[in-house]
N, C-alpha and C positions, 0 to 999 in steps of 0.2 A: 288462467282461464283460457279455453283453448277459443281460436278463432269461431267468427259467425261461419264459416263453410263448414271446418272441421268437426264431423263429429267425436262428443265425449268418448274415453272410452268404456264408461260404460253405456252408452247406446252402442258406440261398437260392438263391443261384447252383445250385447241385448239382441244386436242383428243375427252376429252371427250362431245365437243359440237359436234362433227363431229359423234361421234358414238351417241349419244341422242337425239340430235338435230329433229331427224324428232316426237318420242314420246313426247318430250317435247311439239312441237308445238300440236298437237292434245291435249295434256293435257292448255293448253293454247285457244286454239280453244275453249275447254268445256268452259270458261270460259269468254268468249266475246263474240261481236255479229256479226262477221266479221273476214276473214281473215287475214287484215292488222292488226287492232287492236291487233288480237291474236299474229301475229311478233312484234310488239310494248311492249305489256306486256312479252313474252320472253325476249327479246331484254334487258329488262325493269332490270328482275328477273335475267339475265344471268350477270346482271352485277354488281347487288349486290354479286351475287354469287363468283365471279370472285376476290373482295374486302376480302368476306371472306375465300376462297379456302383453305388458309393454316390451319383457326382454322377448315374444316369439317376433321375431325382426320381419317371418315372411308368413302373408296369409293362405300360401299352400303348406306350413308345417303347421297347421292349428287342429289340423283333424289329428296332424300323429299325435301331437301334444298332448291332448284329449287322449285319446288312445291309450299312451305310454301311463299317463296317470290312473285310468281305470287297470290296465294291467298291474300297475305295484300297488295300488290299492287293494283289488282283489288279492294278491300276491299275501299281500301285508294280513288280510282277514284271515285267508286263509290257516296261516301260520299262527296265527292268534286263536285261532277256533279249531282247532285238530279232534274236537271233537261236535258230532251235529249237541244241542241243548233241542230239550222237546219240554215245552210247558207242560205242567202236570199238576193236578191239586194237593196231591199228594208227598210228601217230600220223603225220598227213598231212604232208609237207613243207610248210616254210612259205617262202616270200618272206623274205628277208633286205635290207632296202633296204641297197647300199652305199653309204654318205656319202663315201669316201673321193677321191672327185672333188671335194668341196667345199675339199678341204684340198690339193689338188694343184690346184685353181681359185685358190686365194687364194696358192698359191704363185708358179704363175706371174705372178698380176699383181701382187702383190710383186715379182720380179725385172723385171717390167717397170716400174715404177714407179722402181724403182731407178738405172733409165738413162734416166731423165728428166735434162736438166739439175738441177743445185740450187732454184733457184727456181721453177721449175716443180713438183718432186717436193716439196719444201716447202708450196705452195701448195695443192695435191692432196689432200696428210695433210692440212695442216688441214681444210680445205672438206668433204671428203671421209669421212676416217678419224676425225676430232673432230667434226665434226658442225657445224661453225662456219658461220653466215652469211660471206657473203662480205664482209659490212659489219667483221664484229670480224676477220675474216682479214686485210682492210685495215688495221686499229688492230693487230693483230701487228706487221704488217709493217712498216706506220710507210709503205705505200703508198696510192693511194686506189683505189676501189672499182670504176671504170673496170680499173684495171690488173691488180686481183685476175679481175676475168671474162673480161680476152683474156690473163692467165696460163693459166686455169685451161682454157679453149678450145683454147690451142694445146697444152697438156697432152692434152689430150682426143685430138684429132687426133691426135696421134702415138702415144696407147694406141693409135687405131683401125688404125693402121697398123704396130703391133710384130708382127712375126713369129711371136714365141710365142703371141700373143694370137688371131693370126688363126687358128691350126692348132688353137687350143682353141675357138675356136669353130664350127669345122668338125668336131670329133669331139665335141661337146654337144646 
């Protein structure tokens, strides 16, 4: 409990919002676009303030204090709000991306893949769908490395050339 002279610090604080209080807001004001708002970010900054009262060690750094905090605060909204929001009764349609092509994309080249030869369609997953160098797709195979890249070329070629493939990529 602090001494009978010393006051709390929150009547400290209490003072020195009551003696500040009206520069702060104008310093605040600068800083928004509206009156409320600017009670809002004081409001905001006075109470981080308020948290750190005891570490500002001198009472000529309380206004920057103040200050610094409404600055990253605003700073902080800012960046959070990149765009203005306007009340409205009405709620605007929105864009729906449909993804559902992506999944009728992977189908079709799934069933084209499907009518690869075997070794081909084999060689394809791996490389491909595993993710495998073409080096370990050889040590799968038990083939060399040469044979995994003109597999996997004449694979190629004949996606480039499936039917299904071609009409999907004309309506993408």
């Amino acid at each position: 409990m602090a001494g009978a002279g010393s006051p709390t610090r929150y009547e400290e604080f209490s003072r020195y919002v009551e003696d500040r209080g009206a520069v702060l807001l104008r310093i605040a004001r600068s800083l928004t676009k509206n009156h409320a708002d600017a009670e809002d970010l004081l409001q905001a900054a006075l109470v981080k303030t308020f948290f750190a009262w005891e570490r500002i060690s001198s009472p000529n750094a309380r206004d920057g204090y103040v200050r610094r905090a409404m600055v990253n605060t605003q700073i902080s909204e800012w960046r959070r709000r990149r765009l203005d929001v306007f009340p409205t009764d009405e709620i605007p349609e929105q864009r729906v991306d449909d993804l559902t092509w992506q999944t009728d994309l992977a189908d079709v080249v799934g069933r084209a893949i499907g009518r690869l030869p075997d070794r081909q369609r084999i060689t394809v997953v791996l490389r491909y769908y595993e993710d495998l160098t073409e080096a370990e797709v050889a040590e799968r195979l038990g083939v060399s490395v040469g044979t995994v890249k003109s597999t996997v070329s004449r694979a190629v070629g004949k996606l480039r050339h499936d039917a299904d493939l071609a009409i999907e990529r004309a309506t993408t």
